[in-house]
Biopython code that builds the backbone (N, CA, C, O; Angstrom):
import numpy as np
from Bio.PDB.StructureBuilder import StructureBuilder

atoms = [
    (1, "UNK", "N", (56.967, 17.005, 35.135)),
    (1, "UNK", "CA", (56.744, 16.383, 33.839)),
    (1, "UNK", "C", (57.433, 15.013, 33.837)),
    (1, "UNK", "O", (58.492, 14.942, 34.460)),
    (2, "UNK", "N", (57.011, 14.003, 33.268)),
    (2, "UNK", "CA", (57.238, 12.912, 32.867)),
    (2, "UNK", "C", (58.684, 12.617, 32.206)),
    (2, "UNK", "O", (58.935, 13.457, 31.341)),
    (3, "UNK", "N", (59.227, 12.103, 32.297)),
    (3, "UNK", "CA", (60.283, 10.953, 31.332)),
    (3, "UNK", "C", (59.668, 11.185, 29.994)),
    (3, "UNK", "O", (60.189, 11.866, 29.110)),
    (4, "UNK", "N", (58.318, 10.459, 29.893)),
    (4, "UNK", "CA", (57.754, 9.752, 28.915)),
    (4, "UNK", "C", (57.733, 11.414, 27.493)),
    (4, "UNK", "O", (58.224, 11.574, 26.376)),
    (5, "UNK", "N", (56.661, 12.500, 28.671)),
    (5, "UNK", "CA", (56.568, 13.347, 28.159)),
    (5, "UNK", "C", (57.397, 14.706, 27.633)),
    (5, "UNK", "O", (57.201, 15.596, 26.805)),
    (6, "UNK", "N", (58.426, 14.349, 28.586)),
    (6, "UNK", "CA", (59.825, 14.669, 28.330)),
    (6, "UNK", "C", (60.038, 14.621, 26.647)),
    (6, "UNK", "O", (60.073, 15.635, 25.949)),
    (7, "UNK", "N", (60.159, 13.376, 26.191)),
    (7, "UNK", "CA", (60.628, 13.132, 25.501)),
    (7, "UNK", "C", (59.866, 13.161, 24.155)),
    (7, "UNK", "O", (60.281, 12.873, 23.032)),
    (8, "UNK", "N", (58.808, 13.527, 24.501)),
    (8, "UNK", "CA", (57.762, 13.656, 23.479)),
    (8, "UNK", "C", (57.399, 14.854, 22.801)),
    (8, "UNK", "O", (57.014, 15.123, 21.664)),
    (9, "UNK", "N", (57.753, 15.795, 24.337)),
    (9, "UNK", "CA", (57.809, 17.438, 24.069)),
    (9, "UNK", "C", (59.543, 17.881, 23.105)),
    (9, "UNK", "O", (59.598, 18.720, 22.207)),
    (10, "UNK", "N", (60.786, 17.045, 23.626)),
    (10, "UNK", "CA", (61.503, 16.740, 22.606)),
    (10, "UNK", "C", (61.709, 16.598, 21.048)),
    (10, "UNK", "O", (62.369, 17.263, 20.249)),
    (11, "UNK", "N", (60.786, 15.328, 20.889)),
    (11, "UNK", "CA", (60.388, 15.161, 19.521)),
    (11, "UNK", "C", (59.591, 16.067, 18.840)),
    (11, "UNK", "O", (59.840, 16.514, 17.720)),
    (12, "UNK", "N", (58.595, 16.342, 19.551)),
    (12, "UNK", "CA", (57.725, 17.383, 19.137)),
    (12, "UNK", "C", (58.357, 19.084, 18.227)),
    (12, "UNK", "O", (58.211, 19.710, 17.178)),
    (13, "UNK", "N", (59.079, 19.137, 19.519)),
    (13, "UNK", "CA", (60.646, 20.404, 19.035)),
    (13, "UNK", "C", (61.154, 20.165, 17.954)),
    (13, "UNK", "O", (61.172, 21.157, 17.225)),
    (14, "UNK", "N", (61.654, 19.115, 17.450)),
    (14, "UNK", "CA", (62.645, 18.846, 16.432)),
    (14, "UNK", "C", (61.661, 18.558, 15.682)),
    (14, "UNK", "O", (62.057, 19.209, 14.715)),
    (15, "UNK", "N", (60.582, 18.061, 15.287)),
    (15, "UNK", "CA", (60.035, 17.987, 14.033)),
    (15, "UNK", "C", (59.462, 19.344, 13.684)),
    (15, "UNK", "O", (59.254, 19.488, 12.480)),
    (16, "UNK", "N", (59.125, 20.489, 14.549)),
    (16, "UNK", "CA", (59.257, 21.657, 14.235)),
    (16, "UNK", "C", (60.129, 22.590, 13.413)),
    (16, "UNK", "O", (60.004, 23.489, 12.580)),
    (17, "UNK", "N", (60.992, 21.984, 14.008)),
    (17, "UNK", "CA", (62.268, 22.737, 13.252)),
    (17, "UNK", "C", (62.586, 21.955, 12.280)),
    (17, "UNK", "O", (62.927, 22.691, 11.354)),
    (18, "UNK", "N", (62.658, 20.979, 12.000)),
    (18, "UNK", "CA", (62.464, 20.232, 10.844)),
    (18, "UNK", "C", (61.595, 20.675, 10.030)),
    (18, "UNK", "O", (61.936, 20.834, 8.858)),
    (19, "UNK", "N", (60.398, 20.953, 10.402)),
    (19, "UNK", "CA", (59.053, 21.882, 9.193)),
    (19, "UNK", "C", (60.187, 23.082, 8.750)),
    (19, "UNK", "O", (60.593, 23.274, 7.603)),
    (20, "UNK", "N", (60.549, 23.767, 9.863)),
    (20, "UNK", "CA", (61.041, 25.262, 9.072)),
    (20, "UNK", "C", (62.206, 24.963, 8.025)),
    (20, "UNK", "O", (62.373, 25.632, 7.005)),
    (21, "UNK", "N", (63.057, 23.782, 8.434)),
    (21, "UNK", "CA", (64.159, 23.980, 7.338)),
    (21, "UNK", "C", (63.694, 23.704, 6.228)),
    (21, "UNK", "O", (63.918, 24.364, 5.213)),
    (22, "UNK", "N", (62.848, 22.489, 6.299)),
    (22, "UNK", "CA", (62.219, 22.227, 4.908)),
    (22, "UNK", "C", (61.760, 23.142, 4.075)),
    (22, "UNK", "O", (61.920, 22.919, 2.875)),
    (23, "UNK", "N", (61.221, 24.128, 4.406)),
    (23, "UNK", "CA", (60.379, 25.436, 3.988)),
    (23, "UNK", "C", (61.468, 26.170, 3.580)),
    (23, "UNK", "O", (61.551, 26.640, 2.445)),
    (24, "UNK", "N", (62.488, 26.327, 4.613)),
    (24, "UNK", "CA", (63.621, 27.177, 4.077)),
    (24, "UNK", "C", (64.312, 26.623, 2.705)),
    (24, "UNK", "O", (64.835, 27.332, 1.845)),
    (25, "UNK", "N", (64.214, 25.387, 2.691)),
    (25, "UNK", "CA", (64.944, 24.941, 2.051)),
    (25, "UNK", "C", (64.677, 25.161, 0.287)),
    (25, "UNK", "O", (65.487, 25.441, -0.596)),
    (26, "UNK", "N", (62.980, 24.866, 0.217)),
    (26, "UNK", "CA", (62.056, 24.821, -0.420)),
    (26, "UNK", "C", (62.241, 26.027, -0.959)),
    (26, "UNK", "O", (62.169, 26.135, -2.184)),
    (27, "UNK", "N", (62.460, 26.937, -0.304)),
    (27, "UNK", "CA", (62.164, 28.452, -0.687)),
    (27, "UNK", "C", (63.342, 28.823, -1.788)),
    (27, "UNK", "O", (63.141, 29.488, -2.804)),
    (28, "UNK", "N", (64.946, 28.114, -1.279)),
    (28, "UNK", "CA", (66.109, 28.496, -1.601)),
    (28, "UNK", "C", (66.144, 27.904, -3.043)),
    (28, "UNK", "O", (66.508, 28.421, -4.099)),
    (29, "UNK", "N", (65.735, 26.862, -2.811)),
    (29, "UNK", "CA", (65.528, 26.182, -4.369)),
    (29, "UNK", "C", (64.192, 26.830, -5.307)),
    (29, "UNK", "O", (64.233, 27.139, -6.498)),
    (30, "UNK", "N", (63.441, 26.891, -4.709)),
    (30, "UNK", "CA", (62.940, 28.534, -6.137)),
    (30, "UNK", "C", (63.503, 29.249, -6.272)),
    (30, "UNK", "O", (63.609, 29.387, -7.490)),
    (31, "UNK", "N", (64.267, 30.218, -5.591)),
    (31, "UNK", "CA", (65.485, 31.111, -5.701)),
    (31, "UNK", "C", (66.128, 30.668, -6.916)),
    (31, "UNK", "O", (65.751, 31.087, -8.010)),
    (32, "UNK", "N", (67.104, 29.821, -6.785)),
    (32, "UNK", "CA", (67.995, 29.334, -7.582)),
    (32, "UNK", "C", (67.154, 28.889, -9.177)),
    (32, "UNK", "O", (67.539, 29.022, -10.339)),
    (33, "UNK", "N", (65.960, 28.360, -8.640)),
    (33, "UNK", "CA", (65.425, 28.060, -10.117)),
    (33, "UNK", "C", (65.558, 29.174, -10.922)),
    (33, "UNK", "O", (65.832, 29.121, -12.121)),
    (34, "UNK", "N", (65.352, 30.278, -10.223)),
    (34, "UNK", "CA", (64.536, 31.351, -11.161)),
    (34, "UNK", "C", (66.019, 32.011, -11.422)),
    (34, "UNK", "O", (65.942, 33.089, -12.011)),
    (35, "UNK", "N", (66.880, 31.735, -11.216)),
    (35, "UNK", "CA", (68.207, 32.586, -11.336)),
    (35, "UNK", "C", (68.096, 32.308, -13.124)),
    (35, "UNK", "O", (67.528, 31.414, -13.752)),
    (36, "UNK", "N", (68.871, 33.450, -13.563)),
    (36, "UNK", "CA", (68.883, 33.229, -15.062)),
    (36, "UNK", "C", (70.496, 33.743, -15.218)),
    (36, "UNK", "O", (70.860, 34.830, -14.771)),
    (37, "UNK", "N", (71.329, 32.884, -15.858)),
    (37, "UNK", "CA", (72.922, 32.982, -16.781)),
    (37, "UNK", "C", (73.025, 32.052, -17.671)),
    (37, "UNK", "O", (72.166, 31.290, -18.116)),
    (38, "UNK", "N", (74.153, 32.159, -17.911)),
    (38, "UNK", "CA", (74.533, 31.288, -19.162)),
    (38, "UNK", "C", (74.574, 30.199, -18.739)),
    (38, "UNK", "O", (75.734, 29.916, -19.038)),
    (39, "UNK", "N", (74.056, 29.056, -18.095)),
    (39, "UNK", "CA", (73.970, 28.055, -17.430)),
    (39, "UNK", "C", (72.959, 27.948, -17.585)),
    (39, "UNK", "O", (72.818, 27.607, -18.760)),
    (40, "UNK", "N", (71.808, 28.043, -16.989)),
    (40, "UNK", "CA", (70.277, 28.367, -16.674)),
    (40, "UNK", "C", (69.323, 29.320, -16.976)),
    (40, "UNK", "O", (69.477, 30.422, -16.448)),
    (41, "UNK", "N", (68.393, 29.157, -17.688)),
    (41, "UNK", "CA", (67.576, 30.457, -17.591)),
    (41, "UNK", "C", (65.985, 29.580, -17.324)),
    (41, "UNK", "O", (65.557, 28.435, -17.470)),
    (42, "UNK", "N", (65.421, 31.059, -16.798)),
    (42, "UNK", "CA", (63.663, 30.164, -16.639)),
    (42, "UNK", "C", (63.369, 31.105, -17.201)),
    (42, "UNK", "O", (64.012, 32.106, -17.518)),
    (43, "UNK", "N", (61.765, 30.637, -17.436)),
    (43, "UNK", "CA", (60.911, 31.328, -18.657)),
    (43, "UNK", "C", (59.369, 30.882, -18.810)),
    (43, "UNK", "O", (58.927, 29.742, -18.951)),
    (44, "UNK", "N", (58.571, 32.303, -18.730)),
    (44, "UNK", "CA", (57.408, 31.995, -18.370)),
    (44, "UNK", "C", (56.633, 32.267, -19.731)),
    (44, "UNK", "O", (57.117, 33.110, -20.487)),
    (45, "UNK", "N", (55.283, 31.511, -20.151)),
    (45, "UNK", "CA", (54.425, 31.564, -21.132)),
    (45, "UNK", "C", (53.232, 30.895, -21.191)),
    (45, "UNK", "O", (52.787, 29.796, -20.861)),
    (46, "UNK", "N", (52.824, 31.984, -21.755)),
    (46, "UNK", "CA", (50.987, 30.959, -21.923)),
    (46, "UNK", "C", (51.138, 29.903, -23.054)),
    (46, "UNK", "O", (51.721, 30.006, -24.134)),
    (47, "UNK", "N", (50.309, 28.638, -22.400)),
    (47, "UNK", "CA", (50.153, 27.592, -23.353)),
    (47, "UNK", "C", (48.700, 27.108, -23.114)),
    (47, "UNK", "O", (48.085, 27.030, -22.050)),
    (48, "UNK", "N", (48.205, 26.720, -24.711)),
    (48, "UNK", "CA", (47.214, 26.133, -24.308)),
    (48, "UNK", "C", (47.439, 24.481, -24.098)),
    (48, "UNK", "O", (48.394, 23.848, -24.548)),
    (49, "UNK", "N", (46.498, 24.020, -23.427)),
    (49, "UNK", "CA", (46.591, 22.694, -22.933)),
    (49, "UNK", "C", (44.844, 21.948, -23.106)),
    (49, "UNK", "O", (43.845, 22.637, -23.312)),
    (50, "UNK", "N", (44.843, 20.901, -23.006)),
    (50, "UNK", "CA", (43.435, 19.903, -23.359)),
    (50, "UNK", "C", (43.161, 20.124, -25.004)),
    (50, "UNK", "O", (43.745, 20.626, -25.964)),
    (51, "UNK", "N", (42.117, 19.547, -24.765)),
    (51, "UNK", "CA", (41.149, 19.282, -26.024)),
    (51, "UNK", "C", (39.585, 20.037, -25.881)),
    (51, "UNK", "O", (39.038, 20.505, -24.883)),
    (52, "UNK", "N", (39.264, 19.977, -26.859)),
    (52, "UNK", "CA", (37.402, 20.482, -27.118)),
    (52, "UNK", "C", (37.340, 20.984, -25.748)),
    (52, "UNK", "O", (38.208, 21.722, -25.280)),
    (53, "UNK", "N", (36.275, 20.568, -25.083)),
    (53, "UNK", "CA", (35.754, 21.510, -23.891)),
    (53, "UNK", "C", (36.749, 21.742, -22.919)),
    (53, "UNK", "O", (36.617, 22.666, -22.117)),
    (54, "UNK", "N", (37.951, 20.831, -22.906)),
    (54, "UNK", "CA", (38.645, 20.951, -21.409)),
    (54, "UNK", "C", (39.395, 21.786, -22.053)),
    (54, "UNK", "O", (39.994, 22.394, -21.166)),
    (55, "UNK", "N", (39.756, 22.222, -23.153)),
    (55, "UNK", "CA", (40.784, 23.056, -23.685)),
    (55, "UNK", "C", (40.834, 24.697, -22.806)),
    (55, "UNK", "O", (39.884, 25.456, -22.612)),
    (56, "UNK", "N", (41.929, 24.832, -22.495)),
    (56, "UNK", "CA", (42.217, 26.049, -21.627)),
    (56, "UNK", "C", (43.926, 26.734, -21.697)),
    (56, "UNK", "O", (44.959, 26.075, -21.810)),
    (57, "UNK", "N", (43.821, 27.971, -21.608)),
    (57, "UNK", "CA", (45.223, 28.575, -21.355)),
    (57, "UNK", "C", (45.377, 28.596, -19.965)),
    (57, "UNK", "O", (44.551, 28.892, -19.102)),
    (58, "UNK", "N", (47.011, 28.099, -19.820)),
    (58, "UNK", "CA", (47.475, 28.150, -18.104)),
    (58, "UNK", "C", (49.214, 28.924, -18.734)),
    (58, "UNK", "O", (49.839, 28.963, -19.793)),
    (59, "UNK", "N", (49.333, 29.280, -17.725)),
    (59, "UNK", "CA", (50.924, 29.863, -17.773)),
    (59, "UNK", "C", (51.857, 28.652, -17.182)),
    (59, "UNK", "O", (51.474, 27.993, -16.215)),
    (60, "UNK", "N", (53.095, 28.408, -17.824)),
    (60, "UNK", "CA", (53.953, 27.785, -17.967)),
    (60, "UNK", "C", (54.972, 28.063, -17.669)),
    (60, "UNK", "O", (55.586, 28.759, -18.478)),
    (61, "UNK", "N", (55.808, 27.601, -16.129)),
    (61, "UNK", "CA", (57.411, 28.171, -16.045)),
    (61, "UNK", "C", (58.129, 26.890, -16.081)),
    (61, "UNK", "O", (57.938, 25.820, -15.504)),
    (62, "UNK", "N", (58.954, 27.276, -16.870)),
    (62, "UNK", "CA", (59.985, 26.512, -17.570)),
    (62, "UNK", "C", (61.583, 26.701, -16.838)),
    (62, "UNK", "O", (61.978, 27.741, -16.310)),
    (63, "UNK", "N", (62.118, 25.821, -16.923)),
    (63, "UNK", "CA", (63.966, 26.236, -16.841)),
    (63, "UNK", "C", (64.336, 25.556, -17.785)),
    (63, "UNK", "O", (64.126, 24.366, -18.020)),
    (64, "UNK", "N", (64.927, 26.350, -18.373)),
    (64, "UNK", "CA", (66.204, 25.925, -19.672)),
    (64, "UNK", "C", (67.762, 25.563, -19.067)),
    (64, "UNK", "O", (68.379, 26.090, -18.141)),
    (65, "UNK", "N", (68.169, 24.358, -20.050)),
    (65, "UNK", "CA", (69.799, 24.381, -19.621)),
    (65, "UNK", "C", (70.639, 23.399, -21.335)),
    (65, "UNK", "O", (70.061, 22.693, -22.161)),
    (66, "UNK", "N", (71.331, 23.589, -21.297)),
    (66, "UNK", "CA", (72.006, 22.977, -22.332)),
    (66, "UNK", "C", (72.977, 22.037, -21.836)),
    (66, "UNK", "O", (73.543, 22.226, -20.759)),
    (67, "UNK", "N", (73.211, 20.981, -22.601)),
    (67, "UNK", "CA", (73.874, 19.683, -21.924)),
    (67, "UNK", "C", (74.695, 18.976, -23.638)),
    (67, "UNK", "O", (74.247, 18.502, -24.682)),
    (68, "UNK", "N", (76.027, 19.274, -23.096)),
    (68, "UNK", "CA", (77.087, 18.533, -24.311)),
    (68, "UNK", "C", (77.093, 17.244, -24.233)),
    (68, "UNK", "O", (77.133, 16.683, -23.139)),
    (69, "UNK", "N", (77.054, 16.603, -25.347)),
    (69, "UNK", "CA", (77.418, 15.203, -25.438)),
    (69, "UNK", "C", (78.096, 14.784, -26.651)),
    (69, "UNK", "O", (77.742, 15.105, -27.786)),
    (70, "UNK", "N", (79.067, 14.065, -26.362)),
    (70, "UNK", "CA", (79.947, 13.390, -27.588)),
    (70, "UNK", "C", (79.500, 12.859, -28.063)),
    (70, "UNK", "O", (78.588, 12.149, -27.638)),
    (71, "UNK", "N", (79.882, 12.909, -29.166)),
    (71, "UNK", "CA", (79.394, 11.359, -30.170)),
    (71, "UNK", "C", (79.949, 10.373, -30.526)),
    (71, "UNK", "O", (80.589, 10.587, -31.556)),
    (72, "UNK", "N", (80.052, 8.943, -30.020)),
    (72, "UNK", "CA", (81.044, 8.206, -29.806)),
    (72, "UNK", "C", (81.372, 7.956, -31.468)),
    (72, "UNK", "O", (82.600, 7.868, -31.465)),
    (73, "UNK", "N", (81.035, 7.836, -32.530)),
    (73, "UNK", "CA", (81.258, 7.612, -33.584)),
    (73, "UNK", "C", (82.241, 8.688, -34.506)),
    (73, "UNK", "O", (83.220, 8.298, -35.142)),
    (74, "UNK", "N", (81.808, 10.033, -34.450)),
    (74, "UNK", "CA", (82.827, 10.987, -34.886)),
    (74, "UNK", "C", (83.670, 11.898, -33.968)),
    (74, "UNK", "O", (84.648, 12.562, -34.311)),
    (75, "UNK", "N", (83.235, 11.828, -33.001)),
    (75, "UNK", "CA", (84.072, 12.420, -31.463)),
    (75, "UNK", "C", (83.198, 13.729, -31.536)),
    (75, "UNK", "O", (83.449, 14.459, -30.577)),
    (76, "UNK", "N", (81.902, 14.427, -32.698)),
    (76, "UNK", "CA", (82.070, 15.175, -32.311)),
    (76, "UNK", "C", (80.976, 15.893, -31.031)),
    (76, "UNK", "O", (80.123, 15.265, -30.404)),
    (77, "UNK", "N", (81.285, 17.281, -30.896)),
    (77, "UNK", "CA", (80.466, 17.500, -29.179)),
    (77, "UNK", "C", (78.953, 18.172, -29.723)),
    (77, "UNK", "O", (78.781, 19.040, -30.579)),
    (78, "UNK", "N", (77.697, 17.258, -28.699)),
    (78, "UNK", "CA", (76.213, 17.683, -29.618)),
    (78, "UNK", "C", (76.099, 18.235, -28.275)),
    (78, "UNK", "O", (76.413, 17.809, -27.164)),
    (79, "UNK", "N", (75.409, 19.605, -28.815)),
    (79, "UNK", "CA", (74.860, 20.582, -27.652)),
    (79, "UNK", "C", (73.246, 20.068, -27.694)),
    (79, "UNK", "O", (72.706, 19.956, -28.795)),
    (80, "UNK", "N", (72.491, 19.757, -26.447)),
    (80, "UNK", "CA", (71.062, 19.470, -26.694)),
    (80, "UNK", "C", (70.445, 20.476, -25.616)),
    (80, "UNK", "O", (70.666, 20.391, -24.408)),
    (81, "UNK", "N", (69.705, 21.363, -26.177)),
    (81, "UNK", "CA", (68.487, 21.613, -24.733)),
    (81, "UNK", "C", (67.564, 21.237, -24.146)),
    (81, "UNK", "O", (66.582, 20.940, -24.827)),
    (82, "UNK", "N", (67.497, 21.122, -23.005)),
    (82, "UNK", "CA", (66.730, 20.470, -22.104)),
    (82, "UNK", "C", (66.095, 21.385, -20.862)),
    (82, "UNK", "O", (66.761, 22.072, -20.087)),
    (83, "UNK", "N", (64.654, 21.228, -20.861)),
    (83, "UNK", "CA", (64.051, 21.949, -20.134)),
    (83, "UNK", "C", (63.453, 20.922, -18.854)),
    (83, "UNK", "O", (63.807, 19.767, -18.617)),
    (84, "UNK", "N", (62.286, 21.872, -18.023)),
    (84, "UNK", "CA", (61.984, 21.085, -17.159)),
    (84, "UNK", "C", (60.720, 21.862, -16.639)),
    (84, "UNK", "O", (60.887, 22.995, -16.187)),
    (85, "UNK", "N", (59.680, 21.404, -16.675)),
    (85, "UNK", "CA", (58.111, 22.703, -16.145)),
    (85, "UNK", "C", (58.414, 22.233, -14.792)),
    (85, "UNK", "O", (58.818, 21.152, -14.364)),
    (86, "UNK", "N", (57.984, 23.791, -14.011)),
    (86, "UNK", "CA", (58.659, 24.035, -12.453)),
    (86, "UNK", "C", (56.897, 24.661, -11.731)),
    (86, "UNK", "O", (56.303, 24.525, -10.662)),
    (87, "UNK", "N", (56.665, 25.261, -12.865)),
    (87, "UNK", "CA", (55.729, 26.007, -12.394)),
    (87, "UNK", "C", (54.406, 26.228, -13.186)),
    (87, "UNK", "O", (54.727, 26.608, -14.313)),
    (88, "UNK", "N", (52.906, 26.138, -13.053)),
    (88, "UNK", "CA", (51.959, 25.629, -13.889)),
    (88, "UNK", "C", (51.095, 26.832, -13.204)),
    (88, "UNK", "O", (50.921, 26.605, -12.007)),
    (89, "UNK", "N", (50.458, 28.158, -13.690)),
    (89, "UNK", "CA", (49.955, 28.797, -13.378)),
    (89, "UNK", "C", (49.969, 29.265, -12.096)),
    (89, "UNK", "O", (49.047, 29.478, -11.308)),
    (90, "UNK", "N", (51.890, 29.471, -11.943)),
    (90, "UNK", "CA", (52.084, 30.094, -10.162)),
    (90, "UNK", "C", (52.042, 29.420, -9.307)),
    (90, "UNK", "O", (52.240, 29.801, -8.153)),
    (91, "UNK", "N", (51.713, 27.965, -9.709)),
    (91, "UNK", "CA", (51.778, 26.707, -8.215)),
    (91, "UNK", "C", (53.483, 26.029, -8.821)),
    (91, "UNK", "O", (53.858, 25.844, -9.979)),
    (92, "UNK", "N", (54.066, 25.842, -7.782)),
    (92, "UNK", "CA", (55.342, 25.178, -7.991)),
    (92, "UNK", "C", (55.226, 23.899, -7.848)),
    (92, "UNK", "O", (54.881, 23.584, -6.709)),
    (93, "UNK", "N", (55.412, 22.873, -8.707)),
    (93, "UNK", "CA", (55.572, 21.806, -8.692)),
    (93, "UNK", "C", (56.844, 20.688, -7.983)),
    (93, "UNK", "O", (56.751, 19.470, -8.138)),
]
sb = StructureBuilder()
sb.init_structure("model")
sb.init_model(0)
sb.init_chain("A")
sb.init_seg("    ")
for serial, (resi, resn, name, xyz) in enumerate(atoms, 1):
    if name == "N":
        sb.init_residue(resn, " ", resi, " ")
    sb.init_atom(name, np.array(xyz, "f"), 0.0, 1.0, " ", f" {name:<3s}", serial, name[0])
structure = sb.get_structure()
């Protein structure tokens, strides 16, 4: 074998394994999405979406989290929730 091809069969290797971590990686972070505590929770529901003819129900996964913020004017602490759609009829976004 070649130098050239040497090094090609090389590269070739590592972007392989590069596919799998990504995937692994990918995988670990749905994991974690879907974890639910007092920190985080996800949450699935039908919504409808469009107008007149395009109008349709799709399922909706959501993650919830709550986020404090002061208020520089009276000091005092505003709890806000904040979500984030993860998942649109079982395809992960």
């Amino acid at each position: 074998m070649k130098k050239r091809e040497q090094i090609q069969s090389k590269i070739n290797s590592n972007l392989e394994k590069i596919a799998s971590l990504n995937s692994e990686v990918f995988e670990l972070r749905k994991q974690a999405l879907l974890l639910s505590d007092d920190v985080q929770w996800f949450e699935e529901k039908k919504e409808t979406i469009g107008r007149g003819k395009t109008k349709r129900e799709v399922l909706i996964g959501r993650i919830h989290w709550n986020e404090d913020f002061k208020d520089e004017d009276s000091g005092e602490i505003i709890t806000i929730e904040r979500q984030q759609t993860v998942r649109i009829d079982g395809e992960w976004l």
